[in-house]
C-alpha positions as CSV (number, residue, x, y, z in Angstrom):
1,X,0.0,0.0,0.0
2,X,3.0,2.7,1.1
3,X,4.2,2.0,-2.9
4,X,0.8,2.7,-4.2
5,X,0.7,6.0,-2.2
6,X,3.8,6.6,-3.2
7,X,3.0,6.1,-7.1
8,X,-0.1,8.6,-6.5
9,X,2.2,11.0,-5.2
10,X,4.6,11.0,-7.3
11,X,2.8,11.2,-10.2
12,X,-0.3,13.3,-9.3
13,X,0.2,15.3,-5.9
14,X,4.2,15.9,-6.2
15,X,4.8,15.7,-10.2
16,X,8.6,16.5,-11.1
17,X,7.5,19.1,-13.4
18,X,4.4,20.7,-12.5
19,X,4.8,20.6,-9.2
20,X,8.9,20.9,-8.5
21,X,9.5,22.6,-11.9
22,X,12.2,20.7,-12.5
23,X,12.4,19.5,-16.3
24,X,10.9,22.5,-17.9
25,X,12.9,22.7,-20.8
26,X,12.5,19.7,-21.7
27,X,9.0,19.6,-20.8
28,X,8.3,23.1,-23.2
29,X,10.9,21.9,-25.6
30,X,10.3,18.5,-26.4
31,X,6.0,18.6,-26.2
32,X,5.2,20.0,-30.0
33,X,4.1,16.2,-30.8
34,X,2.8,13.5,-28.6
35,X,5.0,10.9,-30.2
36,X,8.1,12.7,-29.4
37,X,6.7,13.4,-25.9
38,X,6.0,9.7,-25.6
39,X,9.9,9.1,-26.9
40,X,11.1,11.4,-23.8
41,X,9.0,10.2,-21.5
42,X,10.2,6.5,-22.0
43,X,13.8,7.8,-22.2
44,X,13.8,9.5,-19.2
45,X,12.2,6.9,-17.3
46,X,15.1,4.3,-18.1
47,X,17.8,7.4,-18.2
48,X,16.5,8.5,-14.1
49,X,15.9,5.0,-13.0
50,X,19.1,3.4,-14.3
51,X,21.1,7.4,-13.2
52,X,19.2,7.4,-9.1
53,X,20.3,3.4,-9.2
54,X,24.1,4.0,-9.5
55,X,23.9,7.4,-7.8
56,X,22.4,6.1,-4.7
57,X,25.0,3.3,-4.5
58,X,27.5,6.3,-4.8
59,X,26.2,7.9,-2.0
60,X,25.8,5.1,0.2
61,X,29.3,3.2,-0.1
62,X,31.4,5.6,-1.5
63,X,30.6,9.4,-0.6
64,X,28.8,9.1,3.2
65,X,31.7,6.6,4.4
66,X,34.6,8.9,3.1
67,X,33.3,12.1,4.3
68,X,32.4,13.4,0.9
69,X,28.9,14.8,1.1
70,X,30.0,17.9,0.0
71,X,31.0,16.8,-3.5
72,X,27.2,15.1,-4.0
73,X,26.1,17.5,-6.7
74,X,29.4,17.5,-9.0
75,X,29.4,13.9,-8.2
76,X,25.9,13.1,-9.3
77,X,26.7,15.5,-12.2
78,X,29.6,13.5,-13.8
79,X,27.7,10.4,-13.0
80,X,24.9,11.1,-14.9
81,X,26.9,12.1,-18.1
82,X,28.9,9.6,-17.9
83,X,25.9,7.7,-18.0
84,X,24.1,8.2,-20.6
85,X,27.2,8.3,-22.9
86,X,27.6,4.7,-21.4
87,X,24.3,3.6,-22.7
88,X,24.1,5.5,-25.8
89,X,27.4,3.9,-26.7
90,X,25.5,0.0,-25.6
91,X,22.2,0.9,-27.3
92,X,24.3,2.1,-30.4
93,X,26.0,-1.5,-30.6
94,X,23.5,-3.8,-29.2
95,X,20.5,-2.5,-30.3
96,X,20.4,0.2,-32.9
97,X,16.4,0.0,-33.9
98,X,15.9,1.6,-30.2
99,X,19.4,3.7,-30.2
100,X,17.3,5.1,-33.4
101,X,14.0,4.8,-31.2
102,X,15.6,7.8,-28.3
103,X,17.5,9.1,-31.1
104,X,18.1,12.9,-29.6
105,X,16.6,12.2,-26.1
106,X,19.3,10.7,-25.1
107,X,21.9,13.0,-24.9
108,X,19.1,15.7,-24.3
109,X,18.4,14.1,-21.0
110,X,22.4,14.2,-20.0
111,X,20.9,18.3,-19.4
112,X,17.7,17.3,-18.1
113,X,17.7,19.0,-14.1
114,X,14.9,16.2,-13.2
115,X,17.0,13.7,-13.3
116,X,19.9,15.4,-11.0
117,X,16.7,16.8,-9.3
118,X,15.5,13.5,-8.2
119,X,19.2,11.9,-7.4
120,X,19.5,14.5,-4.8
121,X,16.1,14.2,-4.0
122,X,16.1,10.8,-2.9
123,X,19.4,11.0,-0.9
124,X,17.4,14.4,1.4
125,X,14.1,12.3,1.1
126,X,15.4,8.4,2.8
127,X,17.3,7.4,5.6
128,X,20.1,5.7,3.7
129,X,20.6,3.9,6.9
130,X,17.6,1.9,6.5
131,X,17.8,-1.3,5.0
132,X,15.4,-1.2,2.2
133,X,17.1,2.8,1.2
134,X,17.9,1.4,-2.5
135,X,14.6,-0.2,-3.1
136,X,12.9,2.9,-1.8
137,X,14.8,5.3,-3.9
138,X,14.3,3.1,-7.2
139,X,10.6,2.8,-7.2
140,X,10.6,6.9,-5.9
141,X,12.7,7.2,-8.9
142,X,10.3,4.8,-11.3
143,X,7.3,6.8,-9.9
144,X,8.5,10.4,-10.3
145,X,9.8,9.4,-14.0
146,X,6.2,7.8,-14.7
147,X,4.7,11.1,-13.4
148,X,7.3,12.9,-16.1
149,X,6.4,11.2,-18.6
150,X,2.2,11.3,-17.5
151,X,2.6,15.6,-17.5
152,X,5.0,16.0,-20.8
153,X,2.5,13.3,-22.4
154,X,-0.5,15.0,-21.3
155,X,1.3,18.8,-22.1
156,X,1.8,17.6,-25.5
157,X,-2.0,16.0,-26.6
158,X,-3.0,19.5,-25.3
159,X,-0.4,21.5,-27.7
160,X,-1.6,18.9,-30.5
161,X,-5.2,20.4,-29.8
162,X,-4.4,23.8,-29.5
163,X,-2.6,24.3,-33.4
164,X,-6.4,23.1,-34.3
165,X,-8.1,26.2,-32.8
166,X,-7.9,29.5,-33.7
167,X,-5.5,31.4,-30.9
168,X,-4.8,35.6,-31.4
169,X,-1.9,35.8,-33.1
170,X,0.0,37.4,-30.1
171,X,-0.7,34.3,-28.5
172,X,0.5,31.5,-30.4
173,X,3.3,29.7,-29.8
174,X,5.1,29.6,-26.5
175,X,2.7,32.4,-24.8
176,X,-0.7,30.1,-25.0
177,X,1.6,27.2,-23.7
178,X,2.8,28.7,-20.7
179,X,-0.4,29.7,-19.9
180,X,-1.8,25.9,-21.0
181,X,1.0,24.9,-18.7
182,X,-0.2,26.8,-16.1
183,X,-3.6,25.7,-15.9
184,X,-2.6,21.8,-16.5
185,X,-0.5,22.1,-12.9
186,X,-3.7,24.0,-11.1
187,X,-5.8,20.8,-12.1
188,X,-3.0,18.6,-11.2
189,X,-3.3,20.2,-7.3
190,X,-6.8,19.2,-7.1
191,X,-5.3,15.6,-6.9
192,X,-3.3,17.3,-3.5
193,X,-5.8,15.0,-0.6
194,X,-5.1,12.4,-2.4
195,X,-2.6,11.5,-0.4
196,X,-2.0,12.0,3.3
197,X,0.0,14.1,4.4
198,X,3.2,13.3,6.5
């Protein structure tokens, strides 16, 4: 049940982006066309799951027992680049049909602040003393990529919708999506009692 809530949270009361604001760019960037949307969303999923994974192992065995706290970000920072060079080199061997699949969301998501966002998260959010610290951050991770890709997926059917209406000319274009932004993250608070609070 405490993953359940957690999922609901993630991805309805606490989104990354609507509620954090972290992933904006790509979240105004990358949201013209659902299927690209769709293509970022799955990336970043694997990208922040696969990034919070290693990172959280960092953390625990290398940075907390050495003193090293202080160097979290620029840690986490390298990691994360290093990364997703790491995978796009794999994908680009083993698989190239879904290297070709992400195409530019890959390295676009080396940049992406929600993934840092939520590495850094996770360490501030569990006790890494706990015993069950790297299952917990994973599925946090899993959940607040799912709730990524559920707002950029949701931003860009919206955006789809909009080019088929008219909008004033002064309007069009980023303007009206700022503003379509805006109103997507009120209705997202509405889902706030969802979850208790703690």
């Amino acid at each position: 049940m405490e993953y359940i809530l957690m999922l609901i949270a993630c991805v309805f009361v606490n989104n990354i982006i609507l509620s954090q604001f972290l992933g904006i760019c790509p979240f105004l960037g990358v949201s013209n066309k659902l299927g690209t949307a769709l293509g970022m969303g799955v990336a970043v999923i694997f990208v922040m799951t696969l990034a919070t994974l290693v990172t959280s192992l960092i953390h625990v065995y290398v940075l907390v027992p050495m003193g090293l706290e202080f160097l979290q970000t620029i840690a986490f920072i390298l990691i994360i680049a290093a990364l997703v060079q790491m995978v796009e080199i794999i994908l680009k061997k083993s698989s190239p049909s879904l290297y070709q699949a992400l195409g530019i969301f890959l390295p676009l998501i080396t940049t992406n602040c929600a993934v840092l966002g939520v590495a850094i998260g996770v360490t501030q959010k569990f006790d890494i003393t706990a015993g069950s610290y790297i299952l917990d951050s994973v599925i946090y991770t899993v959940c607040s990529a799912i709730g990524f890709a559920v707002a950029i997926c949701i931003f860009a059917g919206l955006r789809e919708q909009l080019e088929l209406v008219k909008v004033p000319k002064a309007m069009k274009g980023v303007p009206i999506a700022l503003i379509t932004a805006g109103i997507l993250a009120m209705a997202f608070m509405g889902f706030a009692n969802l979850v208790p609070a703690k």
